[in-house]
C-alpha positions in Angstrom: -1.9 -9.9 57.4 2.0 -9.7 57.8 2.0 -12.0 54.6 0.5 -9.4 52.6 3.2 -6.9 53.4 1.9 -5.7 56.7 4.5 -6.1 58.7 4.1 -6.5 63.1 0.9 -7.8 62.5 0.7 -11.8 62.5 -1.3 -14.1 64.8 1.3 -13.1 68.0 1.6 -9.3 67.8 -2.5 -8.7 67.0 -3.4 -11.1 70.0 -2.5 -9.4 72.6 -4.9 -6.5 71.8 -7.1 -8.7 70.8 -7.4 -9.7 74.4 -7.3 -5.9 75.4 -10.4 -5.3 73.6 -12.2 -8.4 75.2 -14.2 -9.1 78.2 -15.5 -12.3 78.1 -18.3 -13.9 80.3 -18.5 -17.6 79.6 -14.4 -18.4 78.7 -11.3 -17.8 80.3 -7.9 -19.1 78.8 -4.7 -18.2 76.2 -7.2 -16.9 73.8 -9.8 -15.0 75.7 -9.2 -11.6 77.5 -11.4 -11.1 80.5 -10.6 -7.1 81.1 -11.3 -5.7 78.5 -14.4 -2.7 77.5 -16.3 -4.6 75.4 -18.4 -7.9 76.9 -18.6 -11.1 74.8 -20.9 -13.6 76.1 -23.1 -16.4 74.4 -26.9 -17.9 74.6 -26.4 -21.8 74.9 -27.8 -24.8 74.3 -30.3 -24.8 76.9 -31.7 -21.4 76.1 -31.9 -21.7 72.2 -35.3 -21.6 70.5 -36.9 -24.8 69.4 -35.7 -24.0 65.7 -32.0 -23.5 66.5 -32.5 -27.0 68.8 -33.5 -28.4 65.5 -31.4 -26.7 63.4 -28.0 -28.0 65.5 -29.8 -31.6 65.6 -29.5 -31.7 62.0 -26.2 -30.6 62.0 -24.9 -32.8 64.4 -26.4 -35.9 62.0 -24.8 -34.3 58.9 -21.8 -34.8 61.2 -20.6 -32.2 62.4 -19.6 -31.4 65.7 -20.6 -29.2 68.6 -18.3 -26.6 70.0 -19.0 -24.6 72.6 -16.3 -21.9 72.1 -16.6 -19.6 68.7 -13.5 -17.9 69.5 -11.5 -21.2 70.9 -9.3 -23.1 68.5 -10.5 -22.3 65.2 -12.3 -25.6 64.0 -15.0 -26.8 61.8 -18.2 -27.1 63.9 -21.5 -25.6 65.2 -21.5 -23.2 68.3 -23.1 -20.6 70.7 -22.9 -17.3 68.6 -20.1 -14.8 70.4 -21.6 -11.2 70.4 -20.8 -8.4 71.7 -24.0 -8.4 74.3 -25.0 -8.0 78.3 -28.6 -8.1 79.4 -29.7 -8.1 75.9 -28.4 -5.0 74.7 -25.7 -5.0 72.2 -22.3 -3.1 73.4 -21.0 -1.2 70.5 -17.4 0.6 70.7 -19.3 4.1 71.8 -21.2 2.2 75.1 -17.7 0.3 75.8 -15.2 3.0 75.1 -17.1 6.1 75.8 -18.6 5.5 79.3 -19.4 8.1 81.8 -16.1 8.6 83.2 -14.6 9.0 79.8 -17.3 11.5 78.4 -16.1 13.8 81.7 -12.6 13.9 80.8 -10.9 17.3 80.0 -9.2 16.4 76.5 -12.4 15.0 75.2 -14.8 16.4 73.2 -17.5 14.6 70.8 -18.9 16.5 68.1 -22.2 15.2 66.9 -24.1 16.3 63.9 -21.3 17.4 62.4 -20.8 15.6 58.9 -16.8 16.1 57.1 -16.9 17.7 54.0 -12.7 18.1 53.5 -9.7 17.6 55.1 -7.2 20.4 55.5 -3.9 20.4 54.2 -1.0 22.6 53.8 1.1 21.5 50.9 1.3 17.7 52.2 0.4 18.1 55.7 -2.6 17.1 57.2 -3.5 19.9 59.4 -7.1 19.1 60.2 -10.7 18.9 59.2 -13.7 20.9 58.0 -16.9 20.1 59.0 -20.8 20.8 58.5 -22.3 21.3 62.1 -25.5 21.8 61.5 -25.7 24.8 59.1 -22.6 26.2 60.1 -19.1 25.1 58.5 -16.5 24.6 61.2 -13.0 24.0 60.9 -11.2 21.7 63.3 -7.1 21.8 63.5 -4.8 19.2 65.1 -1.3 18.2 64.8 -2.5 14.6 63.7 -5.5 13.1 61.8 -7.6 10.3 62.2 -9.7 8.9 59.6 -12.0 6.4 60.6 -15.0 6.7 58.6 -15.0 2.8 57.0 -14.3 1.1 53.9 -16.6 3.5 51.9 -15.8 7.0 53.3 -12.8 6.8 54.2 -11.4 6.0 50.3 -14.0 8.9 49.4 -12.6 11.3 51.4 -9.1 10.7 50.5 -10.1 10.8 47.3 -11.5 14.3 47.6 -8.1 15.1 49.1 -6.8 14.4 46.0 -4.9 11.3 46.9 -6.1 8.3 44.8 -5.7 6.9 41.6 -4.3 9.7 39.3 -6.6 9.2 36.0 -10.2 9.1 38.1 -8.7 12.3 39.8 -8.2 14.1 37.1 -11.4 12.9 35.5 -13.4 14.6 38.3 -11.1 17.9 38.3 -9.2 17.0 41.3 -5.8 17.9 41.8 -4.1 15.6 42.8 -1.6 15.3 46.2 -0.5 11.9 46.2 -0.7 9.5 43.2 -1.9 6.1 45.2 -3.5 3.7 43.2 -4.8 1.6 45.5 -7.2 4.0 47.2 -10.9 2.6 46.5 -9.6 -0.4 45.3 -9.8 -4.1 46.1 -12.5 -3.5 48.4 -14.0 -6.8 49.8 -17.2 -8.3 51.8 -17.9 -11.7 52.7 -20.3 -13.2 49.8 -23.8 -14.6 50.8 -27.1 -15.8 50.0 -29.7 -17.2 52.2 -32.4 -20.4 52.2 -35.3 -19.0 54.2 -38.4 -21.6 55.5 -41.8 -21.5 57.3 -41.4 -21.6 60.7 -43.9 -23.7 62.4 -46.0 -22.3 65.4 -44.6 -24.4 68.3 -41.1 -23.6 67.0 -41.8 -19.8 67.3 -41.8 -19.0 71.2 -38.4 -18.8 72.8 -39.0 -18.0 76.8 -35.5 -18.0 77.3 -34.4 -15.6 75.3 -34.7 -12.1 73.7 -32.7 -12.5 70.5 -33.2 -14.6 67.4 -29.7 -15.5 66.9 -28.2 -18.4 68.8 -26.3 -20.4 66.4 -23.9 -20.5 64.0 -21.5 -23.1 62.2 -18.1 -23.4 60.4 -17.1 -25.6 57.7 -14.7 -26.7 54.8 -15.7 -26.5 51.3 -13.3 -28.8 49.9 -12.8 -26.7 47.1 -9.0 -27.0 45.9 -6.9 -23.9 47.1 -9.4 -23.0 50.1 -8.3 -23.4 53.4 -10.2 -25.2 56.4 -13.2 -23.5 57.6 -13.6 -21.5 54.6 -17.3 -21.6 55.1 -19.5 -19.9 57.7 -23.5 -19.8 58.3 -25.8 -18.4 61.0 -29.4 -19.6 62.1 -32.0 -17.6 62.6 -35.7 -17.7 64.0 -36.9 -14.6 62.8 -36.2 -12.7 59.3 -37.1 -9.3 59.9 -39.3 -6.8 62.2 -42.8 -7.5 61.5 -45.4 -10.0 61.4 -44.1 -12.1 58.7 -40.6 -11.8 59.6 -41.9 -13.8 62.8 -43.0 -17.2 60.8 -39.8 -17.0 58.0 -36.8 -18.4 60.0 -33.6 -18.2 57.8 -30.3 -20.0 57.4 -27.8 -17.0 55.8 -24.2 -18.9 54.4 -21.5 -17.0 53.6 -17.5 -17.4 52.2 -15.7 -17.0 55.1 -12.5 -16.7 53.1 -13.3 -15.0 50.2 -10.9 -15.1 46.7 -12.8 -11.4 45.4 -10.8 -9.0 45.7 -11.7 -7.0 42.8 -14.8 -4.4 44.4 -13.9 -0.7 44.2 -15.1 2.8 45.6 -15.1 5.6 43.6 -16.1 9.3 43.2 -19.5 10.1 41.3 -18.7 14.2 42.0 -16.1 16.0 43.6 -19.0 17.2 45.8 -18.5 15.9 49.3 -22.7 15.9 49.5 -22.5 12.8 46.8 -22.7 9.4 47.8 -19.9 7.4 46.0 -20.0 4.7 43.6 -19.7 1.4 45.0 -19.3 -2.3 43.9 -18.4 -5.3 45.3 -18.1 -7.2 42.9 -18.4 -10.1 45.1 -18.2 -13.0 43.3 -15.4 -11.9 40.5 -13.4 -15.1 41.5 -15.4 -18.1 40.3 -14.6 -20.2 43.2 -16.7 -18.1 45.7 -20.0 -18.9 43.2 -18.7 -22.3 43.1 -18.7 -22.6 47.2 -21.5 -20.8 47.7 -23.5 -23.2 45.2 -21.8 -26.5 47.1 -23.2 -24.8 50.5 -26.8 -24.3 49.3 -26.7 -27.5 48.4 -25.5 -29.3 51.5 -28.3 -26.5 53.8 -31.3 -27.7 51.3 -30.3 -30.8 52.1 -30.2 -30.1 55.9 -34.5 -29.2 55.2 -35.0 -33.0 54.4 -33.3 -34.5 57.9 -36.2 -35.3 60.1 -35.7 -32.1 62.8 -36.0 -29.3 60.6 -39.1 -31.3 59.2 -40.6 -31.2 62.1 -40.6 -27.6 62.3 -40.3 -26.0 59.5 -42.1 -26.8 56.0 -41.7 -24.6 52.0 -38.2 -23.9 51.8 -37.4 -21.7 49.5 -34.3 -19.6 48.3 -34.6 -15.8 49.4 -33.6 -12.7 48.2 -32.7 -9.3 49.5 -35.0 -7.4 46.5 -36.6 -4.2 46.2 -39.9 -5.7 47.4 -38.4 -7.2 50.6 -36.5 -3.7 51.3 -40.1 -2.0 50.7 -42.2 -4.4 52.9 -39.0 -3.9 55.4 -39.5 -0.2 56.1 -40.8 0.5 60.1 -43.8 1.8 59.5 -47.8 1.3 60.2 -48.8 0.7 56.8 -46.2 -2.5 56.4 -47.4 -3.2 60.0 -50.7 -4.0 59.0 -50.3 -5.3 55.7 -47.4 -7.9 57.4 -50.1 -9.1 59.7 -53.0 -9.7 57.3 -50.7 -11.7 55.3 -48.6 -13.4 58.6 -52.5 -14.8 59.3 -52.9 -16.2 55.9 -49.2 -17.4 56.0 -50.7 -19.8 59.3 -53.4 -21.1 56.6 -54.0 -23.8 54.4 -50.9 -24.9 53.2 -51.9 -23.7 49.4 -51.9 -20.5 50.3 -49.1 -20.2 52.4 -47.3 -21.1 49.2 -49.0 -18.5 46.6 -47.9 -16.1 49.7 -44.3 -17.2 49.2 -44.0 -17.1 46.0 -46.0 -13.8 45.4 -45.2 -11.8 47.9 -42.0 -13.0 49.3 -39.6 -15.4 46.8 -38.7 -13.9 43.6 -36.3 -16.8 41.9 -36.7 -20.2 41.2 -38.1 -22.6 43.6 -35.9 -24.7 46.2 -36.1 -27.8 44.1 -36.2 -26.1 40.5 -32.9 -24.4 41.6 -31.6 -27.9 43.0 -31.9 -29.9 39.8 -30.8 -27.3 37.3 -27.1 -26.0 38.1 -27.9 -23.2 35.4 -30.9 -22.1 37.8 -29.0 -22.2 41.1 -26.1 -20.2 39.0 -28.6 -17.6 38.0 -30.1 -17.4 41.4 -26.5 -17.0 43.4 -25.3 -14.3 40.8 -28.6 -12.4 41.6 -29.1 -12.9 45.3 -25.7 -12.6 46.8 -25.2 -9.8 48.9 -22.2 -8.8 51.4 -23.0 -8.8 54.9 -21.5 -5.6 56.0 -18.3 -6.5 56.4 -16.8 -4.2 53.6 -12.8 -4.0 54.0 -9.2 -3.6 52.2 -10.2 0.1 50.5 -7.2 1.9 52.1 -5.1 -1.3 52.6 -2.0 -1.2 54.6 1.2 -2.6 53.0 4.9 -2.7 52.3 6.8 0.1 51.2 7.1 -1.5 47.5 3.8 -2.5 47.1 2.1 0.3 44.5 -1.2 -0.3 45.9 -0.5 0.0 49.8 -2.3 3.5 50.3 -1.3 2.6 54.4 1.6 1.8 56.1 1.2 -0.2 59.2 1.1 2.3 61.5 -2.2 3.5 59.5 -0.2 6.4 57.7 -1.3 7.0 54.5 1.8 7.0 52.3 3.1 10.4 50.5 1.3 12.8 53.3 1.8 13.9 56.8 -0.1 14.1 59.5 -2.8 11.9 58.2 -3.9 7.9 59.3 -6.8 6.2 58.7 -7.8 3.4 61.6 -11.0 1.4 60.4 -11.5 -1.6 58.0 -10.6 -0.1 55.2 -6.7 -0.6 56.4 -7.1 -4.4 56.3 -4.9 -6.4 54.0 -7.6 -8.9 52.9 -11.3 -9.6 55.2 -10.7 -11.5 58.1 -12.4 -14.7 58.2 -14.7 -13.2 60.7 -17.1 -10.7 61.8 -15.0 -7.2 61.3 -16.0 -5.7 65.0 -13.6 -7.0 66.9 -10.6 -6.7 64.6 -11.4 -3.4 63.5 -11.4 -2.4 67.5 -8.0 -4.5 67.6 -6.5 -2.4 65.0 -7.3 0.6 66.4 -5.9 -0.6 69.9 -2.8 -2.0 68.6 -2.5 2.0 66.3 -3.2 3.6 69.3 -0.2 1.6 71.4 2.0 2.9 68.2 1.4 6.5 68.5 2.0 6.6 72.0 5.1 4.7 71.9 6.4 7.1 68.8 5.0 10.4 70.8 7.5 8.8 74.2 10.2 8.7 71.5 10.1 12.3 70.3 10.3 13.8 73.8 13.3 15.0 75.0 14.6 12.6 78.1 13.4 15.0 80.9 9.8 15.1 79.7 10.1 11.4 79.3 11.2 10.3 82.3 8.6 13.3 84.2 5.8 11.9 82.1 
């Protein structure tokens, strides 16, 4: 991050916080903090279902190695999945950060239902927030605010402020507050598609274990100007809710150092009730295609080694389309419908397939898409997705850089009174999930203001406090 102009925050200064954030179960060491309010544990070997058994048996003879530390030295290899998890329930930052004891405190006080339509400002100060709380508008005032509402609201609401890119500004009939160019821009996810398969019955029960994730893997593309482990892919036993999502296991690969940099938020109304515009563009650099096709290629191959063979059977390329959303919905007429076809999914093998590709695949075939690289193109430019890791809307930057809308303190440039601590601050996505650094970032913010508040004290209330 320092290299891209955010300066105090390289690999020795982000660490620390790192560790602060961190409370980890199975590892102790120079990378691991054991303290901290969120838990980090992993599901391993032992206790993985019979698919991700096979799964990391055909990984191991494609030659890669095991590791049984995510989060140790950062190496190519197939591993535990880290998450954020204790007794099977998932620890966001509200369960970790907002426990009892903190909910009770005197200088706390959590608002919900209340949606922001504006900030407040007075000339270029910050001086608060208006909100909808239920059907009542309410107005919130502070000496300092905090934006943290992600890599697509946070841009949008700036934007509303007035501070963005002056031409879309004025297009919209926003005046504008601060001319920053970069607001909205350069917005980033990690690219990925998926290579889903029949699960096999005996490969299907897991008494160990709760959760469907247990494994994932690192690797190097090879591709010229990518670094090592510029690759990433997770395993999973179970593709959605339902019936059918219970007998589709899926392998989900993704560019874990992405070259796109070119996505974008941006204003369809000045009308805070309007969702923005949003695109990715996720694979405008033609080396992310090119990965993500070199990847496929190596998983499909994966389906041919002898474990996966054993339990799994009609691989097949899958797609997040509007059929798959639709069957997705939680409700008893997809419950039904899911189970009727789940039984004839457990068939004759002939119409497993029609099921597949009827009901369930909507590109080419595994092996049409293998042996025609215009096919597998096609299929990549229609299937990839993001895989919520949207960043870099707000970056932070260096005082010369025209598109820094941050500094990295989390200021947005040319106002007062005004930061904005999520992902949208990051300089580029992290070559990781965004939880943890996100958390980091607003640890290591938090540590800033503090330290800047101590400064403007006068020495009496300094030394009292």
């Amino acid at each position: 991050m320092e290299r891209r102009g955010a300066s105090g925050w390289r690999w020795e200064t982000v660490l620390p916080y790192f560790k602060k954030v961190e409370r980890d179960i199975d590892f102790d060491g120079p990378l691991h903090g054991t303290e901290g309010r969120i838990p980090v544990r992993r599901v391993f070997p032992e206790n993985w279902s019979d698919y991700a058994r096979a799964v990391a048996e055909a990984f191991k003879l494609a030659g890669y190695r095991y590791l049984p530390d995510q989060n140790g030295e950062f190496q190519d290899g197939y591993y535990p999945l880290a998450m954020s998890n204790l007794y099977d329930r998932r620890v966001s930052a509200a369960v970790g950060y907002l426990g009892a004891t903190v909910r009770q405190r005197d200088n706390l006080d959590v608002q919900t239902e209340a949606q922001i339509s504006e900030l407040l400002f007075e000339d270029t100060r910050c001086v608060g927030v208006r909100a909808a709380v239920g059907h009542e508008a309410v107005e919130f005032r502070a000496n300092q605010v905090i934006l943290c509402c992600g890599a697509i609201h946070s841009p949008a609401m700036l934007l509303r402020a007035g501070i963005g890119p002056v031409g879309h500004l004025r297009d919209l009939g926003i005046a504008v507050r601060a001319a920053r160019a970069g607001v909205g821009q350069r917005l980033m996810d990690h690219p990925s598609i998926s290579i889903s398969s029949y699960l096999k019955l005996d490969a299907r029960k897991n008494p160990y274990s709760k959760r469907s994730l247990h494994l994932g893997m690192r690797f190097s593309s090879g591709v010229d100007g990518a670094p090592p482990g510029d690759m990433a892919l997770t395993v999973s036993n179970k593709s959605a809710w339902h019936a059918i999502g219970d007998r589709i296991a899926v392998i989900t690969l993704w560019v874990n150092k992405t070259f796109s940099e070119t996505g974008q938020v941006r204003l369809s109304s000045a009308d805070w009730r309007q969702e923005p515009d949003v695109d990715f563009n996720l694979l405008s650099d033609h080396r992310d295609l090119v990965r993500l096709a070199k990847g496929f290629r190596e998983i499909a191959a994966l389906h041919e080694l002898p474990p996966l063979k054993a339990v799994t059977s009609d691989a097949f390329p899958a797609s997040f389309t509007d059929k798959i959303r639709q069957v997705g919905t939680y409700n008893t007429k997809n419950r039904i419908l899911t189970s009727i076809g789940a039984t004839l999914m457990d068939g004759p093998s002939f119409l497993r397939r029609a099921i597949i590709r009827g009901f369930i695949m909507e590109s080419a075939g595994l092996v049409h898409a293998l042996k025609d690289d215009e096919a597998l193109e096609t299929y990549i430019k229609r299937a990839t997705v993001g895989v919520w890791h949207c960043s870099c809307s707000c970056r932070m930057g260096a005082d010369d850089d025209p598109m820094a809308v941050t500094d990295p303190q989390g200021r947005v440039r040319d106002v007062h009174g005004l930061r904005v601590v999520d992902a949208s601050i990051f300089p580029v996505v992290p070559c990781a999930n965004t939880n943890f650094p996100t958390m980091m970032a607003a640890e290591k913010i938090a540590d800033e203001i503090l330290r800047a508040e101590a400064s403007a004290r006068p020495a009496h209330q300094v030394a009292a406090a």
